[in-house]
Backbone atoms as SQL, in Angstrom:
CREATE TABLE atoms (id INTEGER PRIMARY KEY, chain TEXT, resi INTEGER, resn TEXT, atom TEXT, x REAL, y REAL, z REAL);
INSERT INTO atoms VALUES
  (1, 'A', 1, 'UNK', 'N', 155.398, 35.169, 97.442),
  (2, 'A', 1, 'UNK', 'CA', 156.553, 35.194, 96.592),
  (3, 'A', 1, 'UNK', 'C', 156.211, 34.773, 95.172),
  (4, 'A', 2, 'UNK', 'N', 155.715, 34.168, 94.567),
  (5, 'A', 2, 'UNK', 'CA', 155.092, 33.544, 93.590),
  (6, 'A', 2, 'UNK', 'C', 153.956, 34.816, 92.776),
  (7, 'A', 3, 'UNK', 'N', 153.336, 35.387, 93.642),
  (8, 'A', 3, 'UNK', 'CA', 153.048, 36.790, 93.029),
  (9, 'A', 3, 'UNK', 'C', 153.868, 37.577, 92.375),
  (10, 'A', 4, 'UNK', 'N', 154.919, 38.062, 93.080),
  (11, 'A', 4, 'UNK', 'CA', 155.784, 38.807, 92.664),
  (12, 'A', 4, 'UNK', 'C', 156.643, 38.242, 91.505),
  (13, 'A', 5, 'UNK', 'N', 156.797, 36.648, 91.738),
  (14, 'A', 5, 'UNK', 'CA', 157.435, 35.780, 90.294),
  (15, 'A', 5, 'UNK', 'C', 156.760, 35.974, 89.029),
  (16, 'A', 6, 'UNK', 'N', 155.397, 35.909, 89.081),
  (17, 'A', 6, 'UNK', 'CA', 154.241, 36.359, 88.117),
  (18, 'A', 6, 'UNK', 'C', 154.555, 38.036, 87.657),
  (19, 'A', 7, 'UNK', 'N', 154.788, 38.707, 88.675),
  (20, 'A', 7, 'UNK', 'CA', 154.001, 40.150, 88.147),
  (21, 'A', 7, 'UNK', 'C', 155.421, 40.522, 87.135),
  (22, 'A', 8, 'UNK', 'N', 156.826, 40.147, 87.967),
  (23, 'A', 8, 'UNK', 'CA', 157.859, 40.687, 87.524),
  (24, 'A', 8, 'UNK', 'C', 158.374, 41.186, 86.124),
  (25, 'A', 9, 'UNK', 'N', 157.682, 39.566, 84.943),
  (26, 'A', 9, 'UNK', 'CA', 158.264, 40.030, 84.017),
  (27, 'A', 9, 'UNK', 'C', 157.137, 40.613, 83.367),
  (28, 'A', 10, 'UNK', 'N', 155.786, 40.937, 83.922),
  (29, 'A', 10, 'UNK', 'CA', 154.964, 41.551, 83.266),
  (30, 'A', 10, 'UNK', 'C', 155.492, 43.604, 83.522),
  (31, 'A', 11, 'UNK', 'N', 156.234, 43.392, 84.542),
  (32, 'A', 11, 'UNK', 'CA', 156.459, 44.986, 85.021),
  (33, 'A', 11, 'UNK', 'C', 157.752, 45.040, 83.739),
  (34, 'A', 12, 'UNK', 'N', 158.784, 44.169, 83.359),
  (35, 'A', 12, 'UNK', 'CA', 159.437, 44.675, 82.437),
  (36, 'A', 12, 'UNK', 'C', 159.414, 44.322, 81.066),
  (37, 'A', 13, 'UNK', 'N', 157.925, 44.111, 80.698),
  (38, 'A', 13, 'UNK', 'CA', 157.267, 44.218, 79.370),
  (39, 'A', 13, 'UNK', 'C', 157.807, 45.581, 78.655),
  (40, 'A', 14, 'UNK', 'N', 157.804, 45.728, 77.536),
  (41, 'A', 14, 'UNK', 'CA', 158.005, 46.475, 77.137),
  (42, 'A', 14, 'UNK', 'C', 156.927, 47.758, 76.610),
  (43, 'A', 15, 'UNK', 'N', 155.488, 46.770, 76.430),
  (44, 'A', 15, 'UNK', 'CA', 154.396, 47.005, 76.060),
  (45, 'A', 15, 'UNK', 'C', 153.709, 47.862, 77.486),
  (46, 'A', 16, 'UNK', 'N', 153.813, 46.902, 78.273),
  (47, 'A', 16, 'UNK', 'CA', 153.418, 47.663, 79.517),
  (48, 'A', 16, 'UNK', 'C', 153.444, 49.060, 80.174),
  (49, 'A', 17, 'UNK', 'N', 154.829, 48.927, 80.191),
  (50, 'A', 17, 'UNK', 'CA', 155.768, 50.324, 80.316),
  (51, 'A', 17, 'UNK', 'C', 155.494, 51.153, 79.650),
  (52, 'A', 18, 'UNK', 'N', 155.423, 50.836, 78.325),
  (53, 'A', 18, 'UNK', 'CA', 154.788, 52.169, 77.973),
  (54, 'A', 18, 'UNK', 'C', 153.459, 52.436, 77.704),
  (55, 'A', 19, 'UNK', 'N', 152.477, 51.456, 77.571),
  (56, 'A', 19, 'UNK', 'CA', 150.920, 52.123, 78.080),
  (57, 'A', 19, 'UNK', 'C', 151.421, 52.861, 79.399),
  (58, 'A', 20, 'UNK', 'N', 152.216, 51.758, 80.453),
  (59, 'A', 20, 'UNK', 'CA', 151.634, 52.371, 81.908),
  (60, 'A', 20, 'UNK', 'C', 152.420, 54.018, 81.941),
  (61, 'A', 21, 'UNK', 'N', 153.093, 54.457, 81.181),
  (62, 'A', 21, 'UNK', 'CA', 153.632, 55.849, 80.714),
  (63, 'A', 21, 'UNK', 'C', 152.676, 56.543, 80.081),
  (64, 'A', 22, 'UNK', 'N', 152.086, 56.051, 79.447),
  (65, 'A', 22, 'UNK', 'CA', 150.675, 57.218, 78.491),
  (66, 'A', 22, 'UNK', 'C', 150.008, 57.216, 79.662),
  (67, 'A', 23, 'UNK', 'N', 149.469, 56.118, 80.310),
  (68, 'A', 23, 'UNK', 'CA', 148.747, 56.889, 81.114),
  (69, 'A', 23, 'UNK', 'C', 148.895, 57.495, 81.954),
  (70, 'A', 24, 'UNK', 'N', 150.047, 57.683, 83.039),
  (71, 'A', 24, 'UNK', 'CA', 150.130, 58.478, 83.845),
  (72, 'A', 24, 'UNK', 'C', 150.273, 60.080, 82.915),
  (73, 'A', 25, 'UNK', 'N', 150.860, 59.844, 81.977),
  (74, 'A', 25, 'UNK', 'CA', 151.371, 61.426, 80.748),
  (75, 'A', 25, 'UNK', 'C', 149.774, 62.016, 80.805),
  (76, 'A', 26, 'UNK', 'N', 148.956, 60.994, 80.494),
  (77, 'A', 26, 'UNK', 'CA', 147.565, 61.743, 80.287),
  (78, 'A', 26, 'UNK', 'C', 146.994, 61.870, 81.492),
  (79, 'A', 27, 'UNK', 'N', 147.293, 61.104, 82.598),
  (80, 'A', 27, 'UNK', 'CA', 146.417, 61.656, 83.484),
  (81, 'A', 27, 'UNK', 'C', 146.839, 62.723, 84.762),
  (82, 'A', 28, 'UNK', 'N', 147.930, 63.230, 84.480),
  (83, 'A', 28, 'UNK', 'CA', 148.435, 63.871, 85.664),
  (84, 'A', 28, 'UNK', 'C', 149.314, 65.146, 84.375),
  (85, 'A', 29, 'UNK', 'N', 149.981, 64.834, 83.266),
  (86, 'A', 29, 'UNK', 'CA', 150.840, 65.721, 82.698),
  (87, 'A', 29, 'UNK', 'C', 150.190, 66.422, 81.388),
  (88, 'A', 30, 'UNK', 'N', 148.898, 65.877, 80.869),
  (89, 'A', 30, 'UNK', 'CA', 148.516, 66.318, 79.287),
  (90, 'A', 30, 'UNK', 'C', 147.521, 67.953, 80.492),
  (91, 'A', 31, 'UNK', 'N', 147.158, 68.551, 79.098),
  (92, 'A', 31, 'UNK', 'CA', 146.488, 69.783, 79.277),
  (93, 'A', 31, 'UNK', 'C', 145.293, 69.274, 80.087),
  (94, 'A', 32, 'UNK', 'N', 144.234, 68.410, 80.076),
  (95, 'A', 32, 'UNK', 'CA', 143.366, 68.252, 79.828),
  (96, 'A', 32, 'UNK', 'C', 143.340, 66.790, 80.813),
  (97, 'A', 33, 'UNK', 'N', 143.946, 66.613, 82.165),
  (98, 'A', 33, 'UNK', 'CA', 144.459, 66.343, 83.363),
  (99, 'A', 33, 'UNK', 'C', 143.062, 66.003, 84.012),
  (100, 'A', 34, 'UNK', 'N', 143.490, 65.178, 85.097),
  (101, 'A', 34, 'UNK', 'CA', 141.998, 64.817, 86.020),
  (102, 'A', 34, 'UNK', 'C', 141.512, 66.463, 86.901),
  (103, 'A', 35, 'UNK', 'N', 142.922, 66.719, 86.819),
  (104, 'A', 35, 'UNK', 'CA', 142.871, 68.480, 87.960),
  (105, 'A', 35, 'UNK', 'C', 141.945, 69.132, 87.163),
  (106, 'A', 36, 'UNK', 'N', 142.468, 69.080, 85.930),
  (107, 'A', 36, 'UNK', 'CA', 141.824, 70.391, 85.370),
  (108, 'A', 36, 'UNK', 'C', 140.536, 69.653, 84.771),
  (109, 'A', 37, 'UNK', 'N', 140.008, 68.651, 84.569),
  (110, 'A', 37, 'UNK', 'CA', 138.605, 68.479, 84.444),
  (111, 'A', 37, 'UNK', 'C', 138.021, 68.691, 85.691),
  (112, 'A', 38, 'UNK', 'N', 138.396, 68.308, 86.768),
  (113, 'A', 38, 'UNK', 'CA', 137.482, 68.744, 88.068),
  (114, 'A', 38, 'UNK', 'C', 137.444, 70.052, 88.237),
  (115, 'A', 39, 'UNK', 'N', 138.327, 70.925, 87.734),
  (116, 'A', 39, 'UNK', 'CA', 138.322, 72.543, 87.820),
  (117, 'A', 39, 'UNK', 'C', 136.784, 72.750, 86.919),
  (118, 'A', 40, 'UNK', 'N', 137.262, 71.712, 85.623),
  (119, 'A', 40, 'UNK', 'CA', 135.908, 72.500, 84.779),
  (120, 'A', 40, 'UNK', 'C', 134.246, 71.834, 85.118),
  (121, 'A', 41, 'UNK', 'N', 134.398, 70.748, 85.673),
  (122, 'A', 41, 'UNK', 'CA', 133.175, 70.465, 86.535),
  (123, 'A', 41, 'UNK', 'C', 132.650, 71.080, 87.462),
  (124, 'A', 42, 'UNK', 'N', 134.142, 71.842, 88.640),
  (125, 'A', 42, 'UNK', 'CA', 133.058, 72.095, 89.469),
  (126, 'A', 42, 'UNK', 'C', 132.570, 73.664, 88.776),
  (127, 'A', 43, 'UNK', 'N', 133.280, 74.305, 87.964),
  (128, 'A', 43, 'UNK', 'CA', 132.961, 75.710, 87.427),
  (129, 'A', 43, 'UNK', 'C', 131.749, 75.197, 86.261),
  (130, 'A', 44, 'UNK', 'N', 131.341, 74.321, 86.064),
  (131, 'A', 44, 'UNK', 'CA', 130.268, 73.913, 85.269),
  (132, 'A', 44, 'UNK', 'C', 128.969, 74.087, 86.014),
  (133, 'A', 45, 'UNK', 'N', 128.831, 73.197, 87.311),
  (134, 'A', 45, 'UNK', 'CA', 127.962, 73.270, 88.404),
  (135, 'A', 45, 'UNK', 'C', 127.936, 74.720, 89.255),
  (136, 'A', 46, 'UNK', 'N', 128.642, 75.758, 88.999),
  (137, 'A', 46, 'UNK', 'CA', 128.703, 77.287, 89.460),
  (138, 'A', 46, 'UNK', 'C', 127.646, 77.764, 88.806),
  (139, 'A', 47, 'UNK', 'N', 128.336, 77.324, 87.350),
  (140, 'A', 47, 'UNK', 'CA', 127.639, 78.588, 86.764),
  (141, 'A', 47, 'UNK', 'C', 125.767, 77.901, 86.266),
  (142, 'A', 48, 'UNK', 'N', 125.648, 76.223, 86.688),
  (143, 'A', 48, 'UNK', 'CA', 124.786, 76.089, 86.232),
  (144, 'A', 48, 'UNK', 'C', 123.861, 76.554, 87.478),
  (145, 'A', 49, 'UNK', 'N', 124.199, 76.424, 88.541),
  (146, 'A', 49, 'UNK', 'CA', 123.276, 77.126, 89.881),
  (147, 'A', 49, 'UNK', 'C', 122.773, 78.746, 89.635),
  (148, 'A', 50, 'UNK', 'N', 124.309, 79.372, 89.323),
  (149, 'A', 50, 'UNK', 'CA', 123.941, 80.833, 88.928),
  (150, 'A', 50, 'UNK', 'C', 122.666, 80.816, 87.912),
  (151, 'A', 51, 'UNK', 'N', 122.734, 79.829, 86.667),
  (152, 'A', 51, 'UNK', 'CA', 121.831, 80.204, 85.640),
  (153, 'A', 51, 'UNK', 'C', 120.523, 80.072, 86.461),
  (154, 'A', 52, 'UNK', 'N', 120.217, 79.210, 86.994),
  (155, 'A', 52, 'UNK', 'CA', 119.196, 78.690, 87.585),
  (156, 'A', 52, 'UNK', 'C', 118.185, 79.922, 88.366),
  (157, 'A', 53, 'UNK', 'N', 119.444, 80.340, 89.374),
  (158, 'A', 53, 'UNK', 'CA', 119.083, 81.497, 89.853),
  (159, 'A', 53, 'UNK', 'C', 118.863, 82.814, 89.194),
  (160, 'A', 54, 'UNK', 'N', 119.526, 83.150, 88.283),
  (161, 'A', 54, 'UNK', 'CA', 119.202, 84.445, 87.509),
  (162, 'A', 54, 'UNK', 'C', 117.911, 83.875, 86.492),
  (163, 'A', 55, 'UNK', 'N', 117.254, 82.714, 86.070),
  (164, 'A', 55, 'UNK', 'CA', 116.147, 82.305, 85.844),
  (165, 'A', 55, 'UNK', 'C', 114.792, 82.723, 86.590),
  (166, 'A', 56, 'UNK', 'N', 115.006, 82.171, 88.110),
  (167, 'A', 56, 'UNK', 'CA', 113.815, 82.560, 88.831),
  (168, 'A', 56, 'UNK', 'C', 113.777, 84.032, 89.158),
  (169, 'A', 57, 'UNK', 'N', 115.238, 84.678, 89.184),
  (170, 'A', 57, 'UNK', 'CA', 115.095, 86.005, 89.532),
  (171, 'A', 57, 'UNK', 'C', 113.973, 87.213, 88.350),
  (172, 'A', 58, 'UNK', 'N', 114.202, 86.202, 87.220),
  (173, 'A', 58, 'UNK', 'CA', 113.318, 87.085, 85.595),
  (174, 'A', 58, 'UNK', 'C', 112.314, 86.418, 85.535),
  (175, 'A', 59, 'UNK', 'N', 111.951, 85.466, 86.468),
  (176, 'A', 59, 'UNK', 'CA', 110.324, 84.699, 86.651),
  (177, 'A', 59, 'UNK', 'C', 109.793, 85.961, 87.332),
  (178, 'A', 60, 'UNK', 'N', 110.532, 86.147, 88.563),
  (179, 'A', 60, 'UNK', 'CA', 109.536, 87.422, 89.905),
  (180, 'A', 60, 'UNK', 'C', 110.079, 88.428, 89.073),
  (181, 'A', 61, 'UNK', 'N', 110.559, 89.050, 88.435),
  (182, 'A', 61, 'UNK', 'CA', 110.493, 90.606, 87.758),
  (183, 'A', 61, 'UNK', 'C', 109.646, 90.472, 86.612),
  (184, 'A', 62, 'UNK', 'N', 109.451, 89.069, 86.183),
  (185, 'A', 62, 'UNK', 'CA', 108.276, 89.699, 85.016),
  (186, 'A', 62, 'UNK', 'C', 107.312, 89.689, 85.869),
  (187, 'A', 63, 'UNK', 'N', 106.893, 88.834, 86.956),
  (188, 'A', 63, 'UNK', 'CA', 105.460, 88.761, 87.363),
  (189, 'A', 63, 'UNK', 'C', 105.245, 90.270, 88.110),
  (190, 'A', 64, 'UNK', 'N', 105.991, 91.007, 89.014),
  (191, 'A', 64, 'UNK', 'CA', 106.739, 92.270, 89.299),
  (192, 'A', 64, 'UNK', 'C', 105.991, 93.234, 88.217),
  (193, 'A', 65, 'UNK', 'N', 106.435, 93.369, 86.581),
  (194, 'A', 65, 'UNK', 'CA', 106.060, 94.073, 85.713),
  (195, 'A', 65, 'UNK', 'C', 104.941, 94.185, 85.361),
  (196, 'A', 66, 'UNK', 'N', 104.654, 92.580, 85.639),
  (197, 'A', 66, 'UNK', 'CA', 102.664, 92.244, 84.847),
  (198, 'A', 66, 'UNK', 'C', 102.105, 93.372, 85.579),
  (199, 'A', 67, 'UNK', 'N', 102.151, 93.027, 87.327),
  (200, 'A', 67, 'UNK', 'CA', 101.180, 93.450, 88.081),
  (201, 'A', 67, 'UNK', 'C', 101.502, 95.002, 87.643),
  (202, 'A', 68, 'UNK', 'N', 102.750, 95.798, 87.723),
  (203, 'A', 68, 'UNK', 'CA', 102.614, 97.261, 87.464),
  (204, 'A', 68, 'UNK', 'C', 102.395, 97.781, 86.736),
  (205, 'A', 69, 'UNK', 'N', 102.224, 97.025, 85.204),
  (206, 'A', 69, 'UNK', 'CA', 101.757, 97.419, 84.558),
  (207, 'A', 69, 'UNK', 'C', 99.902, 97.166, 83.790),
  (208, 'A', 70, 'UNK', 'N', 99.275, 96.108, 85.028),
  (209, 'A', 70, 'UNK', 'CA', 98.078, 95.908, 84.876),
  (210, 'A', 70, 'UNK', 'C', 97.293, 96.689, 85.686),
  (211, 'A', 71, 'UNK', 'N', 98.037, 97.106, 86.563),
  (212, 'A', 71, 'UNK', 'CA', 96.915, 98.302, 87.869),
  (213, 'A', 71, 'UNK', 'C', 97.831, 99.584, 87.801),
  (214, 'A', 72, 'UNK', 'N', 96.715, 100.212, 87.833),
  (215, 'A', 72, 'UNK', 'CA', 97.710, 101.397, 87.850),
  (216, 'A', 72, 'UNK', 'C', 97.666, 102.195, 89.318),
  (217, 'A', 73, 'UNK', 'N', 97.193, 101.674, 90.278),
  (218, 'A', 73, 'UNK', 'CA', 97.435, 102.078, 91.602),
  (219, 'A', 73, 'UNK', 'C', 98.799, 101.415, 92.141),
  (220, 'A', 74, 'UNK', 'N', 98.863, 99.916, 91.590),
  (221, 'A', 74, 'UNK', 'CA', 100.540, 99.373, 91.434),
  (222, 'A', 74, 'UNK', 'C', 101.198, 100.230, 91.445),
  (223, 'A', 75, 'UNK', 'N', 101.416, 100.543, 90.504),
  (224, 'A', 75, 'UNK', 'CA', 102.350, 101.690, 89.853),
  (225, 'A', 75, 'UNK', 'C', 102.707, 102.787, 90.114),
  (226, 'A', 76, 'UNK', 'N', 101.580, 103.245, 90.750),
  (227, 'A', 76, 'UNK', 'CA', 101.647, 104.732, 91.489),
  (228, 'A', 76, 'UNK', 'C', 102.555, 104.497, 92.926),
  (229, 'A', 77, 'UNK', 'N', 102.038, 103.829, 93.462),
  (230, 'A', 77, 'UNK', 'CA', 102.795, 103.204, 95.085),
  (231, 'A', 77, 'UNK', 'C', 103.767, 102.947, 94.541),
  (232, 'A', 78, 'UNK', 'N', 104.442, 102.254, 93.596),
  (233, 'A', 78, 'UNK', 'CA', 106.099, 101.601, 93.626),
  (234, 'A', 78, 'UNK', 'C', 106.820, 102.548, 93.046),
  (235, 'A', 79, 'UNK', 'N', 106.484, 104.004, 92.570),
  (236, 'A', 79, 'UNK', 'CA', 106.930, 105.238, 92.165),
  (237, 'A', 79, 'UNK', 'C', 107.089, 105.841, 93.388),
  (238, 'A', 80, 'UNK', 'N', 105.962, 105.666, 93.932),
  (239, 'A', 80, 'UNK', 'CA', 106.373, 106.984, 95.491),
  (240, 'A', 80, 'UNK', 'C', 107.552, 106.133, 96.349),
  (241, 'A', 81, 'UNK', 'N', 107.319, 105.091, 96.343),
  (242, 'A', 81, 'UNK', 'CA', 107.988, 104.454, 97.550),
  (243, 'A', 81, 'UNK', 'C', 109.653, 103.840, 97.512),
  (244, 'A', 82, 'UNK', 'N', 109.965, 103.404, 95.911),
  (245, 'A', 82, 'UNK', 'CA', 111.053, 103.769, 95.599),
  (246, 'A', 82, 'UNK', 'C', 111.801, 104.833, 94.935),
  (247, 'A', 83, 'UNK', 'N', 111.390, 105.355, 94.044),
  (248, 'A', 83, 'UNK', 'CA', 111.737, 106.406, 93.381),
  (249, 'A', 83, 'UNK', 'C', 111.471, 108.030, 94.035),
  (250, 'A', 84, 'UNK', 'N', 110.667, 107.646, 95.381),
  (251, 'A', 84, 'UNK', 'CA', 109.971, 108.939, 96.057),
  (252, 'A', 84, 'UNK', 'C', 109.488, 110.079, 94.841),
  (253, 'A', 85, 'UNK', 'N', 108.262, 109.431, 93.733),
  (254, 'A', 85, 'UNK', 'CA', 108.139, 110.544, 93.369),
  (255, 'A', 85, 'UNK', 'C', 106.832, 110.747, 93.803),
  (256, 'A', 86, 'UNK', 'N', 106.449, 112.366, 93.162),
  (257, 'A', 86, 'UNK', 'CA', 105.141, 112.799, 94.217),
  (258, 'A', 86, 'UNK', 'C', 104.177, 113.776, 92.753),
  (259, 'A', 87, 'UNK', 'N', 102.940, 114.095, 93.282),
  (260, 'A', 87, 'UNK', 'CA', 102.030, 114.412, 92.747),
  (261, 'A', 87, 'UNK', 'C', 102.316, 115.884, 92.906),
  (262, 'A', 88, 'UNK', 'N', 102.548, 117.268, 92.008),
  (263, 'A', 88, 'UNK', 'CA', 102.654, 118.626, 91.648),
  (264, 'A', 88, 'UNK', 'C', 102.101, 118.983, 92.705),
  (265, 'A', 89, 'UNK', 'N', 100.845, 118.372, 93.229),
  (266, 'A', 89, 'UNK', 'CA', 100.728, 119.663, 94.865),
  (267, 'A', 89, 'UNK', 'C', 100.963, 118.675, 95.852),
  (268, 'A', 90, 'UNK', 'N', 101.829, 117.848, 95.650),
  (269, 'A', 90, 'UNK', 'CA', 102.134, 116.961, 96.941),
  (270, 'A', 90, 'UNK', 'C', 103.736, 117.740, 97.727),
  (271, 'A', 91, 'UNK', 'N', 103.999, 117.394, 99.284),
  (272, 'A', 91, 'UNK', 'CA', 105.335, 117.316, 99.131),
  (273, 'A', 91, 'UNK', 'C', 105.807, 116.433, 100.051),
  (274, 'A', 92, 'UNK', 'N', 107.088, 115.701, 100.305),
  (275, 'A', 92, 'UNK', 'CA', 107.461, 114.863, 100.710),
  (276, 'A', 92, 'UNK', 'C', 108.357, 114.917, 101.755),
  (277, 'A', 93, 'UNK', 'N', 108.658, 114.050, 102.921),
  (278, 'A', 93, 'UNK', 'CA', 108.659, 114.550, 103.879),
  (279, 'A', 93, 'UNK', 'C', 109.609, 112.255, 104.524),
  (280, 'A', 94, 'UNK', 'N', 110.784, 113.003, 104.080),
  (281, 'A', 94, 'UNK', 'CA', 111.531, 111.612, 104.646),
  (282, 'A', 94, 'UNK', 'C', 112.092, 111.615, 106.226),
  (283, 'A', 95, 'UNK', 'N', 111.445, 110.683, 106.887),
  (284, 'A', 95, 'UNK', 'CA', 112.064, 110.414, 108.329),
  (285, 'A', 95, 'UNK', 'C', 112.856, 109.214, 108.190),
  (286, 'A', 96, 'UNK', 'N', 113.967, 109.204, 108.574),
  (287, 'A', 96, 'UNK', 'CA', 114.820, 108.571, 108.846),
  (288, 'A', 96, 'UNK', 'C', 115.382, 108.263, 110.225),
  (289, 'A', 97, 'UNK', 'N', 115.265, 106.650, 109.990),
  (290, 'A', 97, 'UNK', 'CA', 115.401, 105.952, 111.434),
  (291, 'A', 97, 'UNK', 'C', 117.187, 105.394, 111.699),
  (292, 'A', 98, 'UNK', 'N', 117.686, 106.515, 112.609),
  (293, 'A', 98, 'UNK', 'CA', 119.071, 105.736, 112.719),
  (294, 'A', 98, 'UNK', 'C', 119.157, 104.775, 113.925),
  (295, 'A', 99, 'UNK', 'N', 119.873, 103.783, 113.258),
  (296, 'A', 99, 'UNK', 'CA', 120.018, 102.630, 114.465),
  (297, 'A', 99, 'UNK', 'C', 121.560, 102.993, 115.043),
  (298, 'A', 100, 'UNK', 'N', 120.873, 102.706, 116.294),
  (299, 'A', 100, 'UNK', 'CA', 121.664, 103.484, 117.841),
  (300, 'A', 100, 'UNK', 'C', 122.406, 102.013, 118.401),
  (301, 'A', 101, 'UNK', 'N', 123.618, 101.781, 118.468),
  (302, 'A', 101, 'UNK', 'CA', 124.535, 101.029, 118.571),
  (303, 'A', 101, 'UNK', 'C', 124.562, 101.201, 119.944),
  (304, 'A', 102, 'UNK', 'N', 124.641, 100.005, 121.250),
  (305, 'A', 102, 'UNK', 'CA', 124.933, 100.071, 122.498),
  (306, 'A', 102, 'UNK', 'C', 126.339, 99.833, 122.894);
Protein backbone atom coordinates (compact mmCIF):
# COMPACT_ATOMS: atom_id res chain seq x y z
CA UNK A 1 0.00 0.00 0.00
CA UNK A 2 2.68 2.52 0.58
CA UNK A 3 3.88 1.81 -3.04
CA UNK A 4 0.95 2.79 -4.52
CA UNK A 5 0.95 6.03 -1.87
CA UNK A 6 4.39 6.83 -3.56
CA UNK A 7 3.60 6.12 -7.21
CA UNK A 8 0.12 7.97 -7.12
CA UNK A 9 0.98 11.45 -7.24
CA UNK A 10 3.84 10.75 -9.50
CA UNK A 11 1.04 9.11 -12.07
CA UNK A 12 -0.83 12.59 -11.81
CA UNK A 13 2.21 14.73 -12.51
CA UNK A 14 1.62 16.70 -15.05
CA UNK A 15 5.12 16.34 -16.51
CA UNK A 16 4.79 12.70 -16.51
CA UNK A 17 1.70 12.37 -18.40
CA UNK A 18 2.83 13.90 -20.90
CA UNK A 19 6.35 12.45 -21.58
CA UNK A 20 4.47 9.13 -20.77
CA UNK A 21 2.09 10.39 -23.98
CA UNK A 22 5.12 11.19 -26.38
CA UNK A 23 6.17 8.14 -25.82
CA UNK A 24 3.66 5.86 -26.42
CA UNK A 25 2.69 8.69 -29.72
CA UNK A 26 6.24 7.73 -30.87
CA UNK A 27 6.34 4.39 -30.25
CA UNK A 28 3.25 2.73 -31.46
CA UNK A 29 1.46 6.03 -33.45
CA UNK A 30 4.47 8.27 -35.28
CA UNK A 31 5.43 7.02 -38.97
CA UNK A 32 8.52 5.66 -37.99
CA UNK A 33 6.95 3.08 -35.13
CA UNK A 34 8.79 0.00 -33.52
CA UNK A 35 6.45 -2.06 -36.39
CA UNK A 36 7.69 -0.34 -39.02
CA UNK A 37 11.42 -0.31 -38.04
CA UNK A 38 11.28 -4.09 -37.66
CA UNK A 39 9.59 -4.17 -41.17
CA UNK A 40 12.74 -2.20 -42.31
CA UNK A 41 15.24 -4.46 -40.49
CA UNK A 42 14.03 -7.46 -41.37
CA UNK A 43 13.80 -6.18 -45.32
CA UNK A 44 17.39 -4.85 -44.64
CA UNK A 45 18.72 -8.45 -43.73
CA UNK A 46 16.67 -9.80 -47.16
CA UNK A 47 18.12 -7.89 -49.25
CA UNK A 48 21.55 -8.00 -47.54
CA UNK A 49 21.55 -12.07 -47.96
CA UNK A 50 20.26 -11.54 -51.59
CA UNK A 51 23.36 -9.14 -52.18
CA UNK A 52 25.58 -11.62 -50.79
CA UNK A 53 24.26 -14.20 -52.95
CA UNK A 54 24.09 -12.46 -56.28
CA UNK A 55 27.95 -11.65 -55.23
CA UNK A 56 29.12 -15.27 -55.22
CA UNK A 57 26.83 -16.01 -58.09
CA UNK A 58 29.37 -13.17 -60.39
CA UNK A 59 32.42 -14.82 -58.45
CA UNK A 60 31.44 -18.53 -60.43
CA UNK A 61 30.38 -16.71 -63.78
CA UNK A 62 33.48 -14.81 -63.99
CA UNK A 63 35.60 -17.82 -63.09
CA UNK A 64 32.92 -19.71 -65.73
CA UNK A 65 34.16 -16.92 -68.42
CA UNK A 66 38.01 -17.02 -67.54
CA UNK A 67 38.07 -20.72 -68.22
CA UNK A 68 35.95 -20.25 -71.71
CA UNK A 69 37.57 -17.89 -72.72
CA UNK A 70 41.24 -19.24 -71.92
CA UNK A 71 40.77 -22.78 -73.72
CA UNK A 72 39.24 -22.97 -76.51
CA UNK A 73 38.18 -26.64 -76.33
CA UNK A 74 36.09 -24.97 -73.19
CA UNK A 75 34.31 -23.24 -75.42
CA UNK A 76 33.66 -25.47 -78.07
CA UNK A 77 31.91 -28.15 -75.54
CA UNK A 78 29.75 -25.39 -73.72
CA UNK A 79 28.48 -24.32 -77.37
CA UNK A 80 27.52 -27.87 -78.35
CA UNK A 81 26.08 -28.80 -75.14
CA UNK A 82 24.04 -25.82 -74.36
CA UNK A 83 23.40 -23.94 -77.26
CA UNK A 84 23.54 -27.43 -79.38
CA UNK A 85 25.62 -25.85 -81.90
CA UNK A 86 27.52 -28.04 -84.43
CA UNK A 87 30.39 -28.02 -86.91
CA UNK A 88 29.05 -27.45 -91.07
CA UNK A 89 29.57 -31.26 -91.67
CA UNK A 90 28.36 -32.26 -88.33
CA UNK A 91 24.67 -33.21 -87.53
CA UNK A 92 22.88 -33.54 -84.41
CA UNK A 93 20.90 -36.00 -83.14
CA UNK A 94 18.81 -35.23 -79.60
CA UNK A 95 17.51 -38.26 -77.49
CA UNK A 96 15.32 -37.48 -75.08
CA UNK A 97 14.68 -39.26 -71.86
CA UNK A 98 10.99 -39.12 -70.64
CA UNK A 99 10.40 -39.91 -67.09
CA UNK A 100 7.65 -42.59 -66.79
CA UNK A 101 5.44 -41.87 -63.72
CA UNK A 102 4.13 -45.20 -61.80
Amino acid sequence: MKFFKRIWPILYNKYFVVIFVFFVYILIFDNNNLIFQYRLISQLNSLQNQKDFYLTEIKKDNESINVLLTNKRNLERFGREKYLMKRDNEDIYLFIHENKEE
